[in-house]
VEXRODREN-369721 format. One record per residue: residue in one letter; x, y, z of N, C-alpha, C in turn. Coordinates in pm, whole numbers, padded with zeros to 5 digits, always signed. Example, Ala and Ser with C-alpha at 12.3 -4.5 7.8 and 13.67 -1.06 7.14 Angstrom:
REM VEXRODREN-369721
A+01319-00569+00780+01230-00450+00780+01320-00330+00780
S+01285-00225+00708+01367-00106+00714+01290+00003+00787
END
This chain:
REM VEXRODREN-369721
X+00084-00119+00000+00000+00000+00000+00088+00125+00000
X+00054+00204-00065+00136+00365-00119+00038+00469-00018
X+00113+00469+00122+00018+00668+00173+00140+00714+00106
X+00059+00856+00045+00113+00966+00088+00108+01027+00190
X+00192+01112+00281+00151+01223+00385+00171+01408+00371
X+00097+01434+00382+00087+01556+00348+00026+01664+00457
X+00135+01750+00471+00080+01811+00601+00162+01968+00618
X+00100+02000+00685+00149+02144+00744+00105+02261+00591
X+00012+02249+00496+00012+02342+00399-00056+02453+00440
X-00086+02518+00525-00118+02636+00574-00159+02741+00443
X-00288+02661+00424-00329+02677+00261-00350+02827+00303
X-00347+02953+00218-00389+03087+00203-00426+03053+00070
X-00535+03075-00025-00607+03057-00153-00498+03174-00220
X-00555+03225-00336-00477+03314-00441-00556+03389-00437
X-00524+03556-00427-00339+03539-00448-00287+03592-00337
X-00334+03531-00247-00280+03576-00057-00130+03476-00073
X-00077+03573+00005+00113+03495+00032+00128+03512+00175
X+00139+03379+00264+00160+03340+00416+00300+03413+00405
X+00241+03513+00538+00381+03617+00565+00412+03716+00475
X+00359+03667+00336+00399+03835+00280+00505+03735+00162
X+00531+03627+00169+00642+03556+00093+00585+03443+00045
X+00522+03328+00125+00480+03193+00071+00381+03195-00005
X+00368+03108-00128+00269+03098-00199+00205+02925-00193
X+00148+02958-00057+00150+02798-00031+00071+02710-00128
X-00023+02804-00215-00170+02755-00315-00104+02662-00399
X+00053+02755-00447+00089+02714-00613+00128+02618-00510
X+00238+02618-00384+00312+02477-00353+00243+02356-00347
X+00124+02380-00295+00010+02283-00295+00007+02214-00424
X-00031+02304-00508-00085+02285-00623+00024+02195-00753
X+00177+02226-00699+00289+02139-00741+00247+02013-00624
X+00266+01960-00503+00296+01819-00498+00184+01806-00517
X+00102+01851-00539-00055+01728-00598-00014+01678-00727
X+00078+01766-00817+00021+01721-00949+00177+01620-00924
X+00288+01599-00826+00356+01543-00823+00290+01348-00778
X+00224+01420-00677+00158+01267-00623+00105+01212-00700
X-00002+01317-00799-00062+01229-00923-00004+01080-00971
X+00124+01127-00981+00214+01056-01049+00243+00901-00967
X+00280+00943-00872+00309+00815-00767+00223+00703-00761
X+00102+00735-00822+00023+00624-00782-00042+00573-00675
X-00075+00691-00567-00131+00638-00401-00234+00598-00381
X-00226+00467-00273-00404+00406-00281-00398+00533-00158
X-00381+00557-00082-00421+00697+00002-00350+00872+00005
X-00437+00958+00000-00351+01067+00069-00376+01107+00196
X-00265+01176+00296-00317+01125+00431-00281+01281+00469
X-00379+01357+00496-00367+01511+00527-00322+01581+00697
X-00196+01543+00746-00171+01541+00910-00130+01679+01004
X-00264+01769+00898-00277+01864+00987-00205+02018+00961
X-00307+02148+00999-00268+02254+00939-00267+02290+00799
X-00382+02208+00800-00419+02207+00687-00453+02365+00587
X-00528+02425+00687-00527+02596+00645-00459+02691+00741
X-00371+02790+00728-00371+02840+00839-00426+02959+00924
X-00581+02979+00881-00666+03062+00960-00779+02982+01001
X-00795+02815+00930-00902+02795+00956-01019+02848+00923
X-01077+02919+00799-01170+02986+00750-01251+02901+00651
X-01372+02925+00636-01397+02814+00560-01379+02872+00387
X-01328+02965+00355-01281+03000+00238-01140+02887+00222
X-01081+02918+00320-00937+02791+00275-00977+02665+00238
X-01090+02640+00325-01140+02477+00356-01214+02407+00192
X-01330+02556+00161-01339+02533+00036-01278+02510-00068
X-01138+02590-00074-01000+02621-00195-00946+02456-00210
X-00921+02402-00047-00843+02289-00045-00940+02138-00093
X-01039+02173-00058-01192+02044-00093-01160+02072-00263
X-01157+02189-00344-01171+02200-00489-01020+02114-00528
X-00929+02151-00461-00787+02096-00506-00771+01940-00454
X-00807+01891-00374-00853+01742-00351-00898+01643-00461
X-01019+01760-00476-01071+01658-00599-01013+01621-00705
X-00911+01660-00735-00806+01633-00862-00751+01459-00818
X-00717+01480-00728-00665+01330-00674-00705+01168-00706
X-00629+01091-00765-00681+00999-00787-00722+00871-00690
X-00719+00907-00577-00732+00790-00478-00829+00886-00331
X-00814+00863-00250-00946+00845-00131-00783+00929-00053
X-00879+01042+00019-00822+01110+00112-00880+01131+00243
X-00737+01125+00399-00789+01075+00536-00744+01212+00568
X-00842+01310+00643-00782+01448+00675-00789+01482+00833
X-00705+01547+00906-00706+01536+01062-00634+01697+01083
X-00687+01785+01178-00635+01888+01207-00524+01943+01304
X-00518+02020+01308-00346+02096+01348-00404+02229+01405
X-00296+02263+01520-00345+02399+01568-00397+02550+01494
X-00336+02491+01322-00382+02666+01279-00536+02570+01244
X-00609+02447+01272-00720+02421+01221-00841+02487+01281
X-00946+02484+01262-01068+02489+01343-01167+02404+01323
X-01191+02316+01406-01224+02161+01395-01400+02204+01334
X-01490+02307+01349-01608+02294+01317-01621+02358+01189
X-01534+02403+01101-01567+02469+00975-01440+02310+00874
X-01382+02274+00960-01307+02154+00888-01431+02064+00877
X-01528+01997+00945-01609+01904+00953-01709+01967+00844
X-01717+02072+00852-01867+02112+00757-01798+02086+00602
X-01672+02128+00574-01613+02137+00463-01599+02016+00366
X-01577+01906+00467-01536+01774+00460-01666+01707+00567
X-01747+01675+00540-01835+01603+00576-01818+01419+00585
X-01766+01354+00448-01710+01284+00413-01601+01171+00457
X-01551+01266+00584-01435+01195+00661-01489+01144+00780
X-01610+01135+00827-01657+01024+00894-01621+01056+01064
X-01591+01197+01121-01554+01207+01254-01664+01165+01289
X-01676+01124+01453-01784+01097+01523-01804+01244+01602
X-01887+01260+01677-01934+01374+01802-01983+01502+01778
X-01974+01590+01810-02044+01708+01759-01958+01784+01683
X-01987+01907+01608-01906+02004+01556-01804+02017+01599
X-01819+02054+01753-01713+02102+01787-01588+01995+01874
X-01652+01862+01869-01589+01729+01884-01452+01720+01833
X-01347+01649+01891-01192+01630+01879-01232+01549+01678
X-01194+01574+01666-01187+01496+01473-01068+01354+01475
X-01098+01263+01596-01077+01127+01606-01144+01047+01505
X-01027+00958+01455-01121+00890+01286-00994+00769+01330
X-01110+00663+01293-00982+00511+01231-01011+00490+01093
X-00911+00444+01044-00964+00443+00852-00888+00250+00863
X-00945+00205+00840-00944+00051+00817-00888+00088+00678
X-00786-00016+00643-00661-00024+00487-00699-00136+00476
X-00636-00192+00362-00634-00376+00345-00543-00418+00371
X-00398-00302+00482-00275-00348+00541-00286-00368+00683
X-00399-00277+00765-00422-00245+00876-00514-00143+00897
X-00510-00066+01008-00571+00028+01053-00432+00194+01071
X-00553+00306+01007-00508+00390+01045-00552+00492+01167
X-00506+00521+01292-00548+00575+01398-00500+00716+01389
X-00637+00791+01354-00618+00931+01315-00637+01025+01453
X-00552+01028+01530-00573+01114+01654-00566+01234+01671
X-00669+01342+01696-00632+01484+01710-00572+01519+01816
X-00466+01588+01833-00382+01651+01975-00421+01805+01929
X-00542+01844+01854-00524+02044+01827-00617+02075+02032
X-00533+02166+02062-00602+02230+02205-00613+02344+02160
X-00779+02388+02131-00811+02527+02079-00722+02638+02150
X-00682+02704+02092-00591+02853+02111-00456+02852+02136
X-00398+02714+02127-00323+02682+02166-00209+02655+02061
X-00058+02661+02074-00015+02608+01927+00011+02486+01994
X+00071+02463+02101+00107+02314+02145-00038+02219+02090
X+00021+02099+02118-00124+01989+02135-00122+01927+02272
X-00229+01800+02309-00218+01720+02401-00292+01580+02398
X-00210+01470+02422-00279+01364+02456-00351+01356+02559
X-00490+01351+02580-00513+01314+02732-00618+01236+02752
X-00687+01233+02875-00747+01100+02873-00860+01059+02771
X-00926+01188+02737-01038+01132+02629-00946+01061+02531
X-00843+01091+02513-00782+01074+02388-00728+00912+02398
X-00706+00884+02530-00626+00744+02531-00756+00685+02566
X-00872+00754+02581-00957+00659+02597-01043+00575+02467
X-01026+00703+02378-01046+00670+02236-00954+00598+02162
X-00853+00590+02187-00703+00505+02143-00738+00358+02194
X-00776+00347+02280-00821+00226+02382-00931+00144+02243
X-01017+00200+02245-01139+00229+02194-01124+00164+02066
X-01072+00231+01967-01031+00233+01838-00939+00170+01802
X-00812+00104+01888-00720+00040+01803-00751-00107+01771
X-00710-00183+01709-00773-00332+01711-00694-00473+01780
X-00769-00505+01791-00690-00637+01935-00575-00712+01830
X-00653-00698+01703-00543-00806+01588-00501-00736+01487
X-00380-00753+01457-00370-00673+01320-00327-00522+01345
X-00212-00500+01181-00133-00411+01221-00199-00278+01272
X-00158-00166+01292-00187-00022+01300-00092+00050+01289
X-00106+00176+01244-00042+00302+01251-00057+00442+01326
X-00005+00486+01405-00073+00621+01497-00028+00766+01408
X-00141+00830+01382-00108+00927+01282-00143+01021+01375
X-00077+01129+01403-00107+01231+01546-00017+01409+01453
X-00110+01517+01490-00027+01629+01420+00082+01661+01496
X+00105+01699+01593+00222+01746+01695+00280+01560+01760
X+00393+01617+01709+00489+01484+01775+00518+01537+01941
X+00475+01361+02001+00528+01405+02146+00643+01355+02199
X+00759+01395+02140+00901+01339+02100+00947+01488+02098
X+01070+01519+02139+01149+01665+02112+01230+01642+01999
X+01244+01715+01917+01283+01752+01763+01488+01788+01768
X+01498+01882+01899+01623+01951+01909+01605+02062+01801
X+01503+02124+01808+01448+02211+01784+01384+02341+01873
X+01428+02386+01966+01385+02448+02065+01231+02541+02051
X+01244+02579+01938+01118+02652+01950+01004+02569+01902
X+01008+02421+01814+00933+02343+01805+00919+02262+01908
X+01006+02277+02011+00972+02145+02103+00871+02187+02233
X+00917+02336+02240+00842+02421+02332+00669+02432+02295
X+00617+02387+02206+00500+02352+02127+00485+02215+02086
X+00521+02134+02138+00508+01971+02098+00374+01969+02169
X+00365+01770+02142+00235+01704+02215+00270+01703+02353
X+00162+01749+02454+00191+01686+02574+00127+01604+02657
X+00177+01528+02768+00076+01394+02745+00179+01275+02719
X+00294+01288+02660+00378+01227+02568+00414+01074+02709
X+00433+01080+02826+00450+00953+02972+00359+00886+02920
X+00237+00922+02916+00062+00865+02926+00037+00791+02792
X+00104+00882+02698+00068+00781+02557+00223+00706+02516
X+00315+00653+02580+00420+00627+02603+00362+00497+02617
X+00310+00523+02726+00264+00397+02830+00155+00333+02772
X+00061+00407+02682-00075+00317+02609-00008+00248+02560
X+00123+00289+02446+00203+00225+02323+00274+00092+02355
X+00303+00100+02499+00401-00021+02562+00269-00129+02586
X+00163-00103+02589+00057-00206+02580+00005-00249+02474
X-00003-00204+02376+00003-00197+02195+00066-00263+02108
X+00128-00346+02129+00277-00346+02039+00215-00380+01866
X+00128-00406+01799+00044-00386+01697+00053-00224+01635
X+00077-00168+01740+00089-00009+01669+00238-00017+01619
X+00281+00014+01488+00386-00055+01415+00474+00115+01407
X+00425+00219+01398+00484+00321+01400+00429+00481+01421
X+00449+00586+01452+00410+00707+01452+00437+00792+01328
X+00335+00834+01268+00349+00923+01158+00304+01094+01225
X+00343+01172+01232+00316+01310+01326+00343+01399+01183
X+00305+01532+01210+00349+01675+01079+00402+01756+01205
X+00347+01866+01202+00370+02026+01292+00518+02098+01251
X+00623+01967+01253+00766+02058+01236+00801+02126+01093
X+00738+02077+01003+00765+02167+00859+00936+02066+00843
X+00971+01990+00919+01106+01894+00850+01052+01782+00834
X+01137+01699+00739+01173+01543+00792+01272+01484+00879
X+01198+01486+00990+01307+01419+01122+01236+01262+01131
X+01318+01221+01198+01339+01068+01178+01352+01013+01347
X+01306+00935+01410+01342+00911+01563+01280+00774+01602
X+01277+00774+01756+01192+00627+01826+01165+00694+01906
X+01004+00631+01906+00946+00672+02069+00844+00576+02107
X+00890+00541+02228+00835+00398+02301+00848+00294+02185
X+00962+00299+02144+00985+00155+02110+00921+00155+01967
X+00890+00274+01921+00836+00291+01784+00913+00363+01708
X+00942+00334+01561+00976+00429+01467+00859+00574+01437
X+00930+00674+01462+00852+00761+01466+00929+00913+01362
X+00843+00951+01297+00876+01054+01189+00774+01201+01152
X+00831+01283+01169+00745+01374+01098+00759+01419+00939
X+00638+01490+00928+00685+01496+00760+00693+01665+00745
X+00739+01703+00650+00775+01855+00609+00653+01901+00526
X+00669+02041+00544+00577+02090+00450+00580+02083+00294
X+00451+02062+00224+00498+02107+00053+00549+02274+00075
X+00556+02367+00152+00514+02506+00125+00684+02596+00217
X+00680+02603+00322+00772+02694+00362+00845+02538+00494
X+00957+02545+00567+01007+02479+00627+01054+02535+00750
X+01102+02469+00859+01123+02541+00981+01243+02534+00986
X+01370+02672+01003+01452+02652+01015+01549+02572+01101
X+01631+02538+01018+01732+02440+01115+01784+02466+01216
X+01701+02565+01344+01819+02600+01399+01817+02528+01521
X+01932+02449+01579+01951+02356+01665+02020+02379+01822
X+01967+02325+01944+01995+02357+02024+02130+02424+02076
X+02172+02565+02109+02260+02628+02121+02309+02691+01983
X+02230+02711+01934+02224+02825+01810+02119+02953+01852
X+02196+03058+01840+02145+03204+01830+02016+03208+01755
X+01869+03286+01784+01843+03319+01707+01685+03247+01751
X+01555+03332+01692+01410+03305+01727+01346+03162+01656
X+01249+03117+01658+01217+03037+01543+01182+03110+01451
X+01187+03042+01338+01208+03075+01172+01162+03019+01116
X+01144+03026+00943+01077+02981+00893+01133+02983+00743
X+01224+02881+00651+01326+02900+00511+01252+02842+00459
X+01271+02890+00282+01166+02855+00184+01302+02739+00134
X+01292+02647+00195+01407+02491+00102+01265+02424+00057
X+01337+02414-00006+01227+02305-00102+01145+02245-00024
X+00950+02250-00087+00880+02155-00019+00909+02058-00081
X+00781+01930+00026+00798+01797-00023+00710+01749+00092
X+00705+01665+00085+00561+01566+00145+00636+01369+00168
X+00591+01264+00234+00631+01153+00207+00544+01123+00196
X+00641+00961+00131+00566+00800+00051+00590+00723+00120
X+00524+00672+00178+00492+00560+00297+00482+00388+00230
X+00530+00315+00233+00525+00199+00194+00440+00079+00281
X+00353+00086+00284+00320+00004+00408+00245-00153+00351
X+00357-00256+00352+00322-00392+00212+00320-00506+00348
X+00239-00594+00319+00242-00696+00393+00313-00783+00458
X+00378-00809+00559+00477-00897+00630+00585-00807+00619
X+00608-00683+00610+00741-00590+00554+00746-00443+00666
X+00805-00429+00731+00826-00288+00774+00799-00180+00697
X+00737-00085+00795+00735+00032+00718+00827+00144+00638
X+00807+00164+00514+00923+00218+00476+00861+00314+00425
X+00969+00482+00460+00923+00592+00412+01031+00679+00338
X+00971+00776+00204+01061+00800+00075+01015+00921+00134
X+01148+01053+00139+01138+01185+00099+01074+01209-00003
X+00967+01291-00068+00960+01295-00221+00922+01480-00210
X+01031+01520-00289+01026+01657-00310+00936+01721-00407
X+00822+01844-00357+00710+01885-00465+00726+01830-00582
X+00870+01880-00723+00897+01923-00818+00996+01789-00851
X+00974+01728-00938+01081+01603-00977+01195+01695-01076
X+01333+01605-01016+01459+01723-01126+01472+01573-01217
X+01590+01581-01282+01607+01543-01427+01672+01369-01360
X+01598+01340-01484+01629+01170-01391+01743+01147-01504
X+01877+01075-01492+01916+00977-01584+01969+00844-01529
X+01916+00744-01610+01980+00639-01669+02104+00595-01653
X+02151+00528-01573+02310+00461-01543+02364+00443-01680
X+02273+00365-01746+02269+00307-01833+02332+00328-01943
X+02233+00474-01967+02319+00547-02088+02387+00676-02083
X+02457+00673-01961+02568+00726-01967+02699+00682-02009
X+02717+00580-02048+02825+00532-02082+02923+00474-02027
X+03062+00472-02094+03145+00452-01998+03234+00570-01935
END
């Protein structure tokens, strides 16, 4: 099975530019027509999805969806607002009211995907807490693989100003995971990188934005959090039967491929 993950596009429609610089519409609008290509039985949307939360974004991003050739799983992020996301997207199957956490399992023909919201209205951090492990409880399956797809990783980055905004909660759902062992890995967004780690005994990763990225700047480096336009990009998730999970960087814009082959000698 082929996810894509796609996250952090802090969609502004056209011809609005996030900050005065990003044109997150067109970046959008490159890795879609990149994924086209890939072939995904899913795209998997992990949050921040707009970043005012308006339902003008919500509309822009539902029109650009539809281009997609496969079935899309969407879950929100602190710039979200969980009751104009649900009206927008009706389709994605949350349970509870409007203004209800946007908790979703999406059953694959590899496993289960456990779509957990950590957004705490007004908040940029997130949090696991008990509704949440109670729904984790709830939702994961006694047999058979799973995946925990969560927007804020509750893992520190070495990122100081991202970590100061992580999941918190992170002991409590530590400890669900050590009872779990069926949950095969953590897929998280929020940092705008691809970082790579373990937590509780899980491979755990975030994915980068298609649109703007968070600067590199690493513990005992000068300087506020930031925000560098390096190339977006989104990942390809491999998730095949009896096989570990395996995940591909794939950058918006493909550069020039050649051939071993015929290059010569």
């Amino acid at each position: 099975m082929r996810i894509v993950q796609l996250s952090d596009l802090h969609l502004q429609p056209p011809p609005s530019l996030l900050y005065g610089r990003v044109d997150t519409a067109a970046c959008l609008t490159a890795a879609l027509a990149r994924i086209a290509t890939l072939a995904p039985d899913l795209v998997l949307l992990s949050g921040d999805l707009a970043d005012r939360g308006s339902a003008v974004e919500y509309d822009w991003l539902a029109r650009a969806l539809a281009s997609l050739p496969c079935p899309v799983a969407l879950m929100p992020g602190n710039h979200d607002r969980r009751a104009a996301l649900r009206t927008a997207f009706p389709e994605q199957h949350w349970g509870g009211d409007i203004d209800a956490p946007c908790h979703r399992r999406l059953d694959t023909p590899e496993g289960a995907l456990l779509l957990l919201d950590t957004l705490v209205p007004g908040e940029e951090y997130g949090r696991v807490d008990a509704a949440a492990l109670a729904w984790l409880e709830s939702a994961c399956p006694t047999t058979g693989r799973a995946l925990l797809v969560m927007h804020h990783p509750p893992f520190a980055i070495g990122i100081p100003g991202m970590d100061a905004i992580a999941c918190r909660g992170e002991a409590a759902l530590a400890a669900w995971l050590a009872r779990h062992d069926n949950v095969e890995a953590l897929l998280c967004g929020h940092v705008h990188r691809f970082v790579s780690t373990v937590f509780a005994g899980r491979p755990a990763i975030t994915a980068p934005s298609p649109a703007h990225q968070i600067a590199l700047a690493l513990e005992g480096t000068p300087g506020d959090l930031a925000f560098t336009l390096e190339p977006g990009g989104f990942l390809l998730h491999l998730w095949r039967a009896g096989q570990p999970l395996v995940t591909h960087y794939v950058p918006n814009t493909p550069a020039p491929t050649y051939r071993y082959a015929d290059l010569g000698g």
